[in-house]
SEKEFI-207992 format. One record per atom (N, C-alpha, C, CB): residue number from 1; chain; x, y, z negated; residue in three letters; atom name. Coordinates in nm, 2 decimals, decimal comma, padded with zeros to 4 digits. Each point is the difference from the previous one (the first is absolute). Glycine has a CB too. Example, Ala and Ser with C-alpha at 12.3 -4.5 7.8 and 13.67 -1.06 7.14 Angstrom:
2
1; A; 01,32; -00,57; -00,78; ala; N
1; A; -00,09; 00,12; 00,00; ala; CA
1; A; 00,09; 00,12; 00,00; ala; C
1; A; -00,19; -00,12; -00,12; ala; CB
2; A; 00,15; 00,23; 00,19; ser; N
2; A; 00,09; 00,11; 00,00; ser; CA
2; A; -00,08; 00,11; -00,08; ser; C
2; A; 00,12; -00,06; 00,22; ser; CB
end
This chain:
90
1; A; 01,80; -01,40; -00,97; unk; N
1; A; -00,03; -00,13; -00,04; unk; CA
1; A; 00,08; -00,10; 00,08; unk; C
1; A; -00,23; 00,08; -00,08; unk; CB
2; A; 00,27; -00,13; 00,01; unk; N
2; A; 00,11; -00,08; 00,05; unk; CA
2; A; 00,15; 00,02; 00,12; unk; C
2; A; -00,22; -00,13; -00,09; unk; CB
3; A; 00,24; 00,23; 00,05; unk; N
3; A; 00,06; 00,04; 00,12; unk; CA
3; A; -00,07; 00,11; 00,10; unk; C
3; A; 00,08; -00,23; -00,04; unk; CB
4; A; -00,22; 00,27; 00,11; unk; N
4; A; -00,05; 00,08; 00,05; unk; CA
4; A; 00,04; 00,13; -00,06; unk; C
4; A; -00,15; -00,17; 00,06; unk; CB
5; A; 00,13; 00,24; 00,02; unk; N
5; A; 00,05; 00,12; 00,01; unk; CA
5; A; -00,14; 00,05; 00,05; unk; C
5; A; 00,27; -00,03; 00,05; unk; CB
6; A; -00,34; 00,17; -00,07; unk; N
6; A; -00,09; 00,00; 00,05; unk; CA
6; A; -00,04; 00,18; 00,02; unk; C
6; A; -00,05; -00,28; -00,09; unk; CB
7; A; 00,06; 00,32; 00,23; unk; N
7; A; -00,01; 00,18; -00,08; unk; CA
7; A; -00,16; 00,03; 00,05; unk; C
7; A; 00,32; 00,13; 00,04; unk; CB
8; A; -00,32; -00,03; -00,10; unk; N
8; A; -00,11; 00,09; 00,03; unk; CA
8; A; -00,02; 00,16; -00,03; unk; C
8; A; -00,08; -00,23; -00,04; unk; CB
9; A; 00,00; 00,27; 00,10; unk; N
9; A; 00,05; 00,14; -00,04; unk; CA
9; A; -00,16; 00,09; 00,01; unk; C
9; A; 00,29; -00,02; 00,12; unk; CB
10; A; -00,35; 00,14; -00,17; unk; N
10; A; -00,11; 00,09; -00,02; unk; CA
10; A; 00,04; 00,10; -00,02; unk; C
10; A; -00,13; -00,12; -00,08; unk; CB
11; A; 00,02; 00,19; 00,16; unk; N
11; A; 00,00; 00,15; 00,01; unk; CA
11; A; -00,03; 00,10; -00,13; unk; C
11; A; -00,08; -00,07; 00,23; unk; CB
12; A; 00,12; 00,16; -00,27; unk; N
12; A; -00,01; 00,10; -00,11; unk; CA
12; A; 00,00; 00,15; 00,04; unk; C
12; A; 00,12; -00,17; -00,13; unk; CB
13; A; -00,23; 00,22; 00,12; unk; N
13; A; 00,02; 00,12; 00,01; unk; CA
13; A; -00,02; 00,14; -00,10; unk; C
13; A; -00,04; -00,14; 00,17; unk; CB
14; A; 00,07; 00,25; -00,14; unk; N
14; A; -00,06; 00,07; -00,10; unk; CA
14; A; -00,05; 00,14; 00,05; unk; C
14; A; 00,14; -00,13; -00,17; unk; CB
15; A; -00,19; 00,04; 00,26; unk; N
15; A; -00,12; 00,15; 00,08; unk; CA
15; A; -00,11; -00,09; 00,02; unk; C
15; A; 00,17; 00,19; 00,19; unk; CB
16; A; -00,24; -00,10; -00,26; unk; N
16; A; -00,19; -00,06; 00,02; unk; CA
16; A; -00,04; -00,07; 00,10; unk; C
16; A; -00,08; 00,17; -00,08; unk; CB
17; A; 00,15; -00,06; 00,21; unk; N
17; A; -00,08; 00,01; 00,14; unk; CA
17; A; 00,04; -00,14; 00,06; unk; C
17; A; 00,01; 00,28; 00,05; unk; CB
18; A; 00,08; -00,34; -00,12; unk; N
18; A; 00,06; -00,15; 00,08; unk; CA
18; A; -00,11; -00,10; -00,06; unk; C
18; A; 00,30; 00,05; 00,01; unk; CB
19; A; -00,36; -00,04; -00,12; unk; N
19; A; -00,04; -00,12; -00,08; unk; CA
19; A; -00,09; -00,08; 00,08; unk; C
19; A; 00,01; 00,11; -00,20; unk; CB
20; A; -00,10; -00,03; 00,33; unk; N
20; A; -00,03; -00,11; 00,10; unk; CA
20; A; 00,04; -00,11; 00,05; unk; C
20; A; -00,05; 00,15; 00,02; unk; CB
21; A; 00,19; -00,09; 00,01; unk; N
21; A; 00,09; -00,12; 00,05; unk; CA
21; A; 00,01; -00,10; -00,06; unk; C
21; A; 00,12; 00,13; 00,08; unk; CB
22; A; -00,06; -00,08; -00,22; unk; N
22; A; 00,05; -00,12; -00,11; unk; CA
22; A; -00,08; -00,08; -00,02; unk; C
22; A; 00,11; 00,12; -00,10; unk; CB
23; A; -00,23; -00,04; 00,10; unk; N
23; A; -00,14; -00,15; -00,09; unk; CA
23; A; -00,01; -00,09; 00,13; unk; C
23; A; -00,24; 00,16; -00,20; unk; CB
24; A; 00,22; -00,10; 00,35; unk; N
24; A; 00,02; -00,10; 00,11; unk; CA
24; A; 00,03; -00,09; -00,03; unk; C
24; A; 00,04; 00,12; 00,12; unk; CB
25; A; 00,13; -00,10; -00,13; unk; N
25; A; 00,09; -00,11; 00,01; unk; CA
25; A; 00,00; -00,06; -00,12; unk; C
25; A; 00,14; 00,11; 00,15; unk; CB
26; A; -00,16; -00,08; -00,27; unk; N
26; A; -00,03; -00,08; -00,17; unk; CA
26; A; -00,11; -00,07; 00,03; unk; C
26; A; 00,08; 00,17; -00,18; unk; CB
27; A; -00,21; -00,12; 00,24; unk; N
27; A; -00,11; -00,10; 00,02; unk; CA
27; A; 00,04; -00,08; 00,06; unk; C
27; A; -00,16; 00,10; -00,02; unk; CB
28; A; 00,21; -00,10; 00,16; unk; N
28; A; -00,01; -00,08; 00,11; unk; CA
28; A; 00,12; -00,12; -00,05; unk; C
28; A; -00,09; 00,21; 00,21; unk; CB
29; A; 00,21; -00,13; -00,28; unk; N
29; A; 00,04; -00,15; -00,10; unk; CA
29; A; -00,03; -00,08; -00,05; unk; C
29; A; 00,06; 00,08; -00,02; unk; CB
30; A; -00,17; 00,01; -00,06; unk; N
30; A; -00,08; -00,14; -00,13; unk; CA
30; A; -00,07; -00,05; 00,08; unk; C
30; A; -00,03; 00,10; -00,22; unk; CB
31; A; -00,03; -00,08; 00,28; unk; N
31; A; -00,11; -00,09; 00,08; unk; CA
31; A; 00,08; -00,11; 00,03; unk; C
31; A; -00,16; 00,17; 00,11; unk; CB
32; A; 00,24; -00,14; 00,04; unk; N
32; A; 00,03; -00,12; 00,07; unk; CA
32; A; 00,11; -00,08; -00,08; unk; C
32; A; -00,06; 00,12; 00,23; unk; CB
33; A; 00,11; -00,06; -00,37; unk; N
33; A; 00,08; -00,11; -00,04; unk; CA
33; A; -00,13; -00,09; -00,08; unk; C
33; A; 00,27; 00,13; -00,02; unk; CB
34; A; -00,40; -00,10; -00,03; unk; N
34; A; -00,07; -00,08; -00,04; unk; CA
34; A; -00,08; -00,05; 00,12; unk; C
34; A; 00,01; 00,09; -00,24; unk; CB
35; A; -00,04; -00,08; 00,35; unk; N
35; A; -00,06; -00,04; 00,11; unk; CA
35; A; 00,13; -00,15; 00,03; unk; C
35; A; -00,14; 00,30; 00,12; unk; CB
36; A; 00,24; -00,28; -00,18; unk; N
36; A; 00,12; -00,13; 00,12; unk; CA
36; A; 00,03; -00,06; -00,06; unk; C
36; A; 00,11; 00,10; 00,13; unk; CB
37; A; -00,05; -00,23; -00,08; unk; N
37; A; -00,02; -00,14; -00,11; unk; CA
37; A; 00,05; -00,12; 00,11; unk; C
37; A; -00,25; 00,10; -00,18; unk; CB
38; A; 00,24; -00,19; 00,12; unk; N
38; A; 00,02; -00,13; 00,11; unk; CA
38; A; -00,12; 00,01; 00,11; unk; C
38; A; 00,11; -00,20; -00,21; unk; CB
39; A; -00,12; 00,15; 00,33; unk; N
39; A; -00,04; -00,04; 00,11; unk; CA
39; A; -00,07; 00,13; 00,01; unk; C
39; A; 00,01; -00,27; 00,00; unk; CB
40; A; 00,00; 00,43; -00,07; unk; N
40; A; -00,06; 00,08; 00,10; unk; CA
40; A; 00,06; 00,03; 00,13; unk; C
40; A; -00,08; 00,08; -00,18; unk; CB
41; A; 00,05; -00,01; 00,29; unk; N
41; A; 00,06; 00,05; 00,08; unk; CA
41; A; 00,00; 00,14; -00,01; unk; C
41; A; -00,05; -00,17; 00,11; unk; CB
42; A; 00,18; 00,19; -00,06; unk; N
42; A; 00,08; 00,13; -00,02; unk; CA
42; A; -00,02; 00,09; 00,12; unk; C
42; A; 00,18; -00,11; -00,14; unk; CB
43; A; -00,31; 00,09; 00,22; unk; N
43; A; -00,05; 00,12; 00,05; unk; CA
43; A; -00,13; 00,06; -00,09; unk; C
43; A; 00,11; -00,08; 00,24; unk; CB
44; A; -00,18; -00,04; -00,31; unk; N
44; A; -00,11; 00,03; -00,09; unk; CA
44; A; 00,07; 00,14; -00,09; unk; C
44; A; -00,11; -00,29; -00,01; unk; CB
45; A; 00,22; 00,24; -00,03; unk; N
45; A; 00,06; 00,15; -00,14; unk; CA
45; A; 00,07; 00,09; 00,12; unk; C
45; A; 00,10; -00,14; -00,30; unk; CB
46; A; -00,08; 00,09; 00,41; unk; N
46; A; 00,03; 00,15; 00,04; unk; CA
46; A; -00,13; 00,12; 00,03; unk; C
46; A; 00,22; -00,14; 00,11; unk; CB
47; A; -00,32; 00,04; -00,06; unk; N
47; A; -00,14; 00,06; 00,03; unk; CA
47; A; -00,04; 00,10; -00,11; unk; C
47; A; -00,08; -00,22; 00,14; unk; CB
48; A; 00,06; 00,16; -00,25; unk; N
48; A; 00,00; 00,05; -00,13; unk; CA
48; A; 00,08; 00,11; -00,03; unk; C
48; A; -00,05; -00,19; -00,06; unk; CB
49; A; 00,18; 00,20; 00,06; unk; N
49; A; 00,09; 00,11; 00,04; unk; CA
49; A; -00,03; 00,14; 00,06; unk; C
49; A; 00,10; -00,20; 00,03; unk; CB
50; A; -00,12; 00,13; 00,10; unk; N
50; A; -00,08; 00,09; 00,11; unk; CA
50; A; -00,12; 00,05; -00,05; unk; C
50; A; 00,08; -00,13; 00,19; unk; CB
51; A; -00,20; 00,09; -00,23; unk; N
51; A; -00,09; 00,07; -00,03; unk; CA
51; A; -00,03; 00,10; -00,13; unk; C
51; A; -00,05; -00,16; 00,13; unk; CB
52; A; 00,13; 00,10; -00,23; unk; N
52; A; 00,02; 00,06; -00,13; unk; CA
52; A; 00,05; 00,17; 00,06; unk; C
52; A; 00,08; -00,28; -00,16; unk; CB
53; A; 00,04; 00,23; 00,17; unk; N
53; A; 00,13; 00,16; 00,06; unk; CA
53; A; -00,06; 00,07; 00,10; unk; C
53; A; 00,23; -00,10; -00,02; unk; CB
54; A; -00,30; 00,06; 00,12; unk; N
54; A; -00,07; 00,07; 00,10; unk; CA
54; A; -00,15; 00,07; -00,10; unk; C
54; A; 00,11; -00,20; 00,24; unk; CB
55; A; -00,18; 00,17; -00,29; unk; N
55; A; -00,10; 00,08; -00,10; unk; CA
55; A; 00,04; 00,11; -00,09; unk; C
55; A; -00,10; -00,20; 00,01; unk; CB
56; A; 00,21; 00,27; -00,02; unk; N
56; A; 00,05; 00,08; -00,04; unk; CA
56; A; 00,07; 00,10; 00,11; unk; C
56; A; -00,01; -00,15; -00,20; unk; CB
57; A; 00,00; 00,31; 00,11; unk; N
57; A; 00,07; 00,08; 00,07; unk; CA
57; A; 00,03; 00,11; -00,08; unk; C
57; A; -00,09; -00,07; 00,20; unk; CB
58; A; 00,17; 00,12; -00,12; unk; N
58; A; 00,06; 00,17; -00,07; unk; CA
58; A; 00,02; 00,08; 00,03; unk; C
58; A; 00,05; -00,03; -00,07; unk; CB
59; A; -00,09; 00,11; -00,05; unk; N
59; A; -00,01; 00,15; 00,08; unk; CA
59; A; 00,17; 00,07; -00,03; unk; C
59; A; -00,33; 00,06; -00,06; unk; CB
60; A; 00,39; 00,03; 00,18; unk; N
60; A; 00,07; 00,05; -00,03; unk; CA
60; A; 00,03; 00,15; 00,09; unk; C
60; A; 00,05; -00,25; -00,11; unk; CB
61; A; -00,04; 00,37; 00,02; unk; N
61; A; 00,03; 00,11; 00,06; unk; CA
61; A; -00,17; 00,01; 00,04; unk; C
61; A; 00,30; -00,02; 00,09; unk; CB
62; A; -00,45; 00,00; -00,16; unk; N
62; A; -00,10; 00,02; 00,08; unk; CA
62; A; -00,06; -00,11; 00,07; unk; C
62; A; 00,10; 00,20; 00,01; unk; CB
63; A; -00,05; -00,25; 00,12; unk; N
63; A; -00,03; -00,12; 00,06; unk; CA
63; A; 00,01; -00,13; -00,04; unk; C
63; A; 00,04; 00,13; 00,12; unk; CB
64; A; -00,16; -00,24; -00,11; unk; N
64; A; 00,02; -00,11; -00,02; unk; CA
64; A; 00,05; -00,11; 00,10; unk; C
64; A; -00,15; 00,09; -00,15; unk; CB
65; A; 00,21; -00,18; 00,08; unk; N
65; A; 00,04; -00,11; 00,13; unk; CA
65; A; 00,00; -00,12; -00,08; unk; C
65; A; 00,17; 00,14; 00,17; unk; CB
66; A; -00,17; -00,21; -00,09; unk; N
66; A; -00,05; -00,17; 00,03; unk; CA
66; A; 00,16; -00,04; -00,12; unk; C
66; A; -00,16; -00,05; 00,36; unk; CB
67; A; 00,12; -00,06; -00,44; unk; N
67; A; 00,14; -00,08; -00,02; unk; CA
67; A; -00,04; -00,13; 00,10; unk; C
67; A; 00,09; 00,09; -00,29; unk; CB
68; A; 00,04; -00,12; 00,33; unk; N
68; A; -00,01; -00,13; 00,09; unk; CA
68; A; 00,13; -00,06; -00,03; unk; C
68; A; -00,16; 00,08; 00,20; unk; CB
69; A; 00,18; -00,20; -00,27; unk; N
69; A; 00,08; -00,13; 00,01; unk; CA
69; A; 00,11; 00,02; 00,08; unk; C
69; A; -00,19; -00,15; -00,04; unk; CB
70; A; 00,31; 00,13; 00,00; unk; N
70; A; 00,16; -00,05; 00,14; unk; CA
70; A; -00,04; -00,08; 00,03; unk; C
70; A; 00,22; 00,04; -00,04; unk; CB
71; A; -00,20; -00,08; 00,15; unk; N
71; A; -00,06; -00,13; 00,13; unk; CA
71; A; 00,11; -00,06; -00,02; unk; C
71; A; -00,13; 00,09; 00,21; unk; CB
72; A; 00,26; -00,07; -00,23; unk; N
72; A; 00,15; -00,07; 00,03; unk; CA
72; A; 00,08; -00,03; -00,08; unk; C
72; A; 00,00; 00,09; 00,16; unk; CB
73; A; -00,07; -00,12; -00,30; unk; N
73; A; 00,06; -00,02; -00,09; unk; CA
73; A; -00,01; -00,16; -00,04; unk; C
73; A; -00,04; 00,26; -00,06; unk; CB
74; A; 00,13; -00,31; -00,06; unk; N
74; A; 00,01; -00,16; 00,08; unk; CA
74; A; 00,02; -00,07; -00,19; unk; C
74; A; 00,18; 00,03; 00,35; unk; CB
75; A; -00,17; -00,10; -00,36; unk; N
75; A; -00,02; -00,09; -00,14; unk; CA
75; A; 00,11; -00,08; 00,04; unk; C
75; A; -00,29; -00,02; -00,08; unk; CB
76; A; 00,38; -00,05; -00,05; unk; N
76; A; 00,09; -00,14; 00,06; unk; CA
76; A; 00,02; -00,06; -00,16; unk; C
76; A; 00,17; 00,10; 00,26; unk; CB
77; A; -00,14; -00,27; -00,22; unk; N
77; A; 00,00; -00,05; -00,11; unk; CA
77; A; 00,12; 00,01; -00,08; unk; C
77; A; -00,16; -00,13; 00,10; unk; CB
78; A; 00,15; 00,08; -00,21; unk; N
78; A; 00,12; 00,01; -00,04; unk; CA
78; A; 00,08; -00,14; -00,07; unk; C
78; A; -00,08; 00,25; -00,01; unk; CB
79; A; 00,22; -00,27; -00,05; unk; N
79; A; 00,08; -00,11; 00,00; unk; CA
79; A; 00,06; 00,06; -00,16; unk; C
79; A; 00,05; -00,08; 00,31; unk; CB
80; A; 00,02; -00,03; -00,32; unk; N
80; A; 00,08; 00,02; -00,12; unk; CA
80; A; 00,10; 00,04; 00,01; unk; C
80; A; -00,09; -00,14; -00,08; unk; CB
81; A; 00,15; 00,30; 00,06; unk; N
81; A; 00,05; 00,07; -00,06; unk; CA
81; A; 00,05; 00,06; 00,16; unk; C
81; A; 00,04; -00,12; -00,30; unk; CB
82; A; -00,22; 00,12; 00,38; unk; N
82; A; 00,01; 00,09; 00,17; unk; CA
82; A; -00,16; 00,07; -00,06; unk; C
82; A; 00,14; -00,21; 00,27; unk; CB
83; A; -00,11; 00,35; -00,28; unk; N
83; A; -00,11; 00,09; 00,01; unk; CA
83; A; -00,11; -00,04; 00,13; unk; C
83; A; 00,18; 00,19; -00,11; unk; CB
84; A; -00,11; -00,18; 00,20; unk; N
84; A; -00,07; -00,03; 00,16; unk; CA
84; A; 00,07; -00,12; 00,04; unk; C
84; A; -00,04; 00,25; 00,10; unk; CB
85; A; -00,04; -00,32; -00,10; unk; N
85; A; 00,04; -00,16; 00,07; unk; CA
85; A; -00,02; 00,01; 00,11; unk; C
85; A; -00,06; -00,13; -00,16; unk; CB
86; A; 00,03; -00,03; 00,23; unk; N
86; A; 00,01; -00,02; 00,14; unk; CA
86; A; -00,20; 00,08; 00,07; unk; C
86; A; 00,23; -00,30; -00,05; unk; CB
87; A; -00,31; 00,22; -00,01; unk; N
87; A; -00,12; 00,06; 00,07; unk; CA
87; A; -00,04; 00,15; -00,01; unk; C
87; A; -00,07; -00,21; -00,05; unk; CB
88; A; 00,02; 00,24; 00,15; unk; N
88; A; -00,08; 00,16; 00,04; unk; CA
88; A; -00,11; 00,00; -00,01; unk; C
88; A; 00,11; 00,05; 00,15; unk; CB
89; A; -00,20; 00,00; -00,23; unk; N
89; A; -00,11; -00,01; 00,09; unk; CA
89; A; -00,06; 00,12; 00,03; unk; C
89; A; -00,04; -00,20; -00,08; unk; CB
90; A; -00,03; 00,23; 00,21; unk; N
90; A; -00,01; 00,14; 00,08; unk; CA
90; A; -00,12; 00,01; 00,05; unk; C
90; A; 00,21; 00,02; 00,05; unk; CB
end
């Protein structure tokens, strides 16, 4: 839209045993993009983030384990016709 450029990308699988993961990360999407808006704060949707993806787990090979959120992953704005603009946010 007008110039913006804007990527995004989702996971697809086609082994059952992953679908934990996926709904994680598809819920924890929908939420915090309907949780965010003008004057929220952006540790409120990260919190949301965090608790959503952390309440899930998977089993694999037998054993279950925790899913837990990348700590170090980062968001940035964007410009007209700049995928990644000047701001970070981390």
């Amino acid at each position: 839209v007008n110039g913006h450029v804007i990527d995004s990308a989702f996971t697809v699988t086609h082994n059952d045993r992953y679908d934990p993961l996926v709904e994680a990360t598809r819920r924890a999407t929908d939420e915090a993009v309907a949780l965010s808006g003008p004057g929220r704060v952006i540790e409120e949707v990260g919190d949301l983030i965090d608790e959503i993806i952390s309440s899930y787990e998977i089993e694999l090979d037998g054993k279950k384990y925790a899913i837990n959120p990348v700590r170090n992953l980062t968001g940035h704005t964007t410009g007209p016709y700049q995928v990644h603009a000047s701001m970070i946010l981390s």
